[in-house]
Each structure stands twice: as structure tokens, then as C-alpha cells.
Backbone as numpy.savetxt, mean C-alpha at the origin, in Angstrom:
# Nx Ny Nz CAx CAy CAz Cx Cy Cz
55.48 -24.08 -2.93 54.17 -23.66 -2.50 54.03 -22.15 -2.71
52.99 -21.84 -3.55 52.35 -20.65 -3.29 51.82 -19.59 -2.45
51.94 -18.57 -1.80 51.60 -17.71 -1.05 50.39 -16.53 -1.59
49.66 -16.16 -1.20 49.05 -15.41 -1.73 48.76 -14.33 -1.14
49.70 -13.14 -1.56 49.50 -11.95 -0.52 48.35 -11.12 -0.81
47.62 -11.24 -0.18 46.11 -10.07 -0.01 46.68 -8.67 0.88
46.43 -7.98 -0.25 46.00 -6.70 0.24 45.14 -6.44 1.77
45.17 -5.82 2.33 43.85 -5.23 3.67 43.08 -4.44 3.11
43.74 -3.37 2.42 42.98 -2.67 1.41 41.79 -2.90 0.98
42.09 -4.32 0.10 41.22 -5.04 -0.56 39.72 -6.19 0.01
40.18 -6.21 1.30 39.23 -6.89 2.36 38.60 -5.83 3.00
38.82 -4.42 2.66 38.26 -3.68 3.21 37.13 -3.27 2.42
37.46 -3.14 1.00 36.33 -3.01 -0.06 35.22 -4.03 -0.09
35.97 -5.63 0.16 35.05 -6.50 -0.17 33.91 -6.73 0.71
34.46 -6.22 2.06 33.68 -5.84 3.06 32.45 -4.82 2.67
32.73 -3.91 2.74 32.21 -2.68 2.15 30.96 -2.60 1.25
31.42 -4.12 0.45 30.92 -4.36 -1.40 29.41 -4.90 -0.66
30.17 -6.09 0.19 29.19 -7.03 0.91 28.07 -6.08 1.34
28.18 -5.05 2.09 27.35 -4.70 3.21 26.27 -3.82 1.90
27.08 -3.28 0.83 26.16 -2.53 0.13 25.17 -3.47 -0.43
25.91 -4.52 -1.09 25.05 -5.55 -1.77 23.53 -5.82 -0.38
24.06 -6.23 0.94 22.74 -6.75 1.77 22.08 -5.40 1.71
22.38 -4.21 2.04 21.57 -3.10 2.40 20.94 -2.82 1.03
21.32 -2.77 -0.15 20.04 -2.76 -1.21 19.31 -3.98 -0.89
19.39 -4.82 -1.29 18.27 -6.32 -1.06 17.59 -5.87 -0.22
18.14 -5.30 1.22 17.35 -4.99 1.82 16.08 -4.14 2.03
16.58 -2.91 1.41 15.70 -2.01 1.01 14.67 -2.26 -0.50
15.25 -2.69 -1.03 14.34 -3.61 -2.18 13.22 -4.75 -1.28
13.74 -5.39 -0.90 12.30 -5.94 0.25 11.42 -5.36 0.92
11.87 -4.25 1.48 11.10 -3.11 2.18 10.35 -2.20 1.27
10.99 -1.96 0.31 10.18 -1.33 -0.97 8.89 -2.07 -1.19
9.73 -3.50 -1.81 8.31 -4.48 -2.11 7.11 -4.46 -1.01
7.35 -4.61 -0.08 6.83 -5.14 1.23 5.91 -3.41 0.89
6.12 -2.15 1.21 5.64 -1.09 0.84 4.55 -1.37 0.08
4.89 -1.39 -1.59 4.09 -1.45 -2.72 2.86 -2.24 -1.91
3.56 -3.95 -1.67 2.42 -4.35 -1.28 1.24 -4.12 -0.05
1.51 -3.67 0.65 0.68 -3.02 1.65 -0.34 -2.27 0.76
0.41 -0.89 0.42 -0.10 0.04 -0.16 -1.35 -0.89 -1.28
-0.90 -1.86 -1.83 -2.28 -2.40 -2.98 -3.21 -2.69 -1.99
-2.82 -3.35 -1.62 -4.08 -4.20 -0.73 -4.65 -3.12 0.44
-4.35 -2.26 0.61 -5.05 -0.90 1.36 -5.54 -0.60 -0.02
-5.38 -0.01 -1.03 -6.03 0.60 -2.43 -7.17 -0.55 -2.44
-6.98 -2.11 -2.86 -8.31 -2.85 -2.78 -8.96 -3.04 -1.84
-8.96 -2.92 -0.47 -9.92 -2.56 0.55 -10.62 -1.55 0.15
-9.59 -0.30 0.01 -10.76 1.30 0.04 -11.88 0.91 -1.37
-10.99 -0.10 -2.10 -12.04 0.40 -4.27 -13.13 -0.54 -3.21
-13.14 -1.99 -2.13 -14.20 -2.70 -2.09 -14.77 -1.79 -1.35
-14.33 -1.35 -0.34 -15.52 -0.43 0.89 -16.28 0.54 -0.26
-15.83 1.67 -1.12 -16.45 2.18 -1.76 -17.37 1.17 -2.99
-17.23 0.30 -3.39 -18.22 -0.15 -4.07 -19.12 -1.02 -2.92
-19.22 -0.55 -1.71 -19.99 -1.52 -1.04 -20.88 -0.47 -0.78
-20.38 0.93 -0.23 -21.11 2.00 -0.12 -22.09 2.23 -1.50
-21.63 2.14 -2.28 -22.01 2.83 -3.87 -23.43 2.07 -3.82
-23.12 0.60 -3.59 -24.78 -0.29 -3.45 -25.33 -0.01 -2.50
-24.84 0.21 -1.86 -25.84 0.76 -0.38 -26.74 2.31 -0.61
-26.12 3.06 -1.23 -26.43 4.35 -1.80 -27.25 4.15 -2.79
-27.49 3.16 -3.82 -28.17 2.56 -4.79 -29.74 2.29 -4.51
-29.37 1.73 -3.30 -30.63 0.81 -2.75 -31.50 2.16 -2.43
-30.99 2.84 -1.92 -31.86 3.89 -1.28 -32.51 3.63 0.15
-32.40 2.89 0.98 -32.95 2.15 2.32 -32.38 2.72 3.20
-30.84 3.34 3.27 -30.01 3.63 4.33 -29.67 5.07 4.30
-29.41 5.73 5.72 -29.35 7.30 5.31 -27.50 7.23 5.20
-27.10 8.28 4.63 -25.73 8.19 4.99 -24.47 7.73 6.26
-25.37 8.16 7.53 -25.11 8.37 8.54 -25.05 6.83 8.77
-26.53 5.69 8.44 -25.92 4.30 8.99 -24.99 3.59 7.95
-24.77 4.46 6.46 -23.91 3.79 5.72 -22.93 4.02 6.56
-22.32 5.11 7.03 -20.90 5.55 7.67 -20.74 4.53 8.30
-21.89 4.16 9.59 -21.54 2.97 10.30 -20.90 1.81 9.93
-21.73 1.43 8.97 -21.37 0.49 8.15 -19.63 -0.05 7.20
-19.34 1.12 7.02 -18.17 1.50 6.19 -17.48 2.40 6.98
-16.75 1.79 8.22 -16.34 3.05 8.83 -14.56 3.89 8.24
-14.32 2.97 7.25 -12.88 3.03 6.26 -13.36 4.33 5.68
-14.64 4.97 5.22 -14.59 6.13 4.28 -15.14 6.67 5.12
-14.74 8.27 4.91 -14.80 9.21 5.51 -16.32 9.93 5.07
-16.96 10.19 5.75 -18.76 11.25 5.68 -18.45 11.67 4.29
-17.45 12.66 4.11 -17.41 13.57 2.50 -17.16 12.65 1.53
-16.60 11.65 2.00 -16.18 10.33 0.41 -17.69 10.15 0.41
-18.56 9.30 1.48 -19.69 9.08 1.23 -20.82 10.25 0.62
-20.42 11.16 0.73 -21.41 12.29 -0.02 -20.78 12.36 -1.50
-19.62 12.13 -1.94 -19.25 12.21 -2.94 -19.63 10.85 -3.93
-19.87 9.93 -3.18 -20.04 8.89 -4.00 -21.56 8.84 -4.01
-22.83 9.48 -3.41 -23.87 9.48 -3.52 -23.53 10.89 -4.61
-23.54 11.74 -4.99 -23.47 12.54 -5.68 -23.47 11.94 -6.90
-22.20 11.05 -7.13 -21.55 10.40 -8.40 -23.25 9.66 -8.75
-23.49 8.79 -7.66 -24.88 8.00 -7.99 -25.97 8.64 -8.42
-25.79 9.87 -7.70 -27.53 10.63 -8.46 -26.81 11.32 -9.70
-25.98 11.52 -10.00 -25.56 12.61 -11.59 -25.81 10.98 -12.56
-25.43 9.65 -12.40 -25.82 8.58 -13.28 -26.99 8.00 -13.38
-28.28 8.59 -12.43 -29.03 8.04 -12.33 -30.37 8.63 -13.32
């Protein structure tokens, strides 16, 4: 019969190997998980601003009840995006 002498050494690395291997995965999930937040906050703000942009279009609403309306953009985004609308118009 065979014996197979292991190192401690070597259970100490594999240990080691292990924990690096979970802690990237891990942080690679958290990354992902990041990115994705971050999009789907970016496509909220592009919809709130193209919701403002028609509202600014229409001409019916003063800024002040667009704000209401869109309370995600800030007064100066909304002056900036009526700006953008009257320089195309």
C-alpha cells in the first residue's frame, strides 16, 4: 500500500489559491452587479430627460412644474435641455 506524504506547506497554498480564486469571483460579481446598476440609472436619467425634452417641446408647462414632474433632473439640466430645444428650433 501506498502512502502519500503531503506537504503542510502545500495545503497551505491550496488554501490560499482557494480563497483568491472565491475573492476574485467575488469581486467580479460586485463589479458586474456595479456596471449594472450604473446602466439602468444612465437609462432612467436618458428617459427622464427625453420626457422633459417633450414637455419643453409642447410649450404648456413652465419649468418649475416640469421640475415637479421630473424630480430626477436637476432645475440647471432642465434649463439646459430647454436651451438645446430653442437653438433646434
Amino acid at each position: 500500500m501506498k502512502v502519500l506524504a503531503l506537504d503542510p506547506d502545500l495545503w497551505e497554498w491550496e488554501e490560499s489559491a482557494w480563497e483568491s480564486g472565491v475573492v476574485t469571483i467575488m469581486m467580479s460579481l460586485f463589479n458586474h452587479e456595479q456596471i449594472m446598476e450604473t446602466y439602468w440609472k444612465d437609462m432612467a436619467h436618458t428617459k427622464d430627460r427625453g420626457t422633459a425634452e417633450r414637455m419643453i417641446r409642447k410649450g404648456k408647462m413652465t419649468l418649475e412644474d416640469i421640475a415637479d414632474c421630473v424630480p430626477s433632473l436637476s432645475f440647471d439640466e432642465l434649463r439646459e435641455i430647454e436651451a438645446e430645444v430653442m437653438q433646434s428650433a
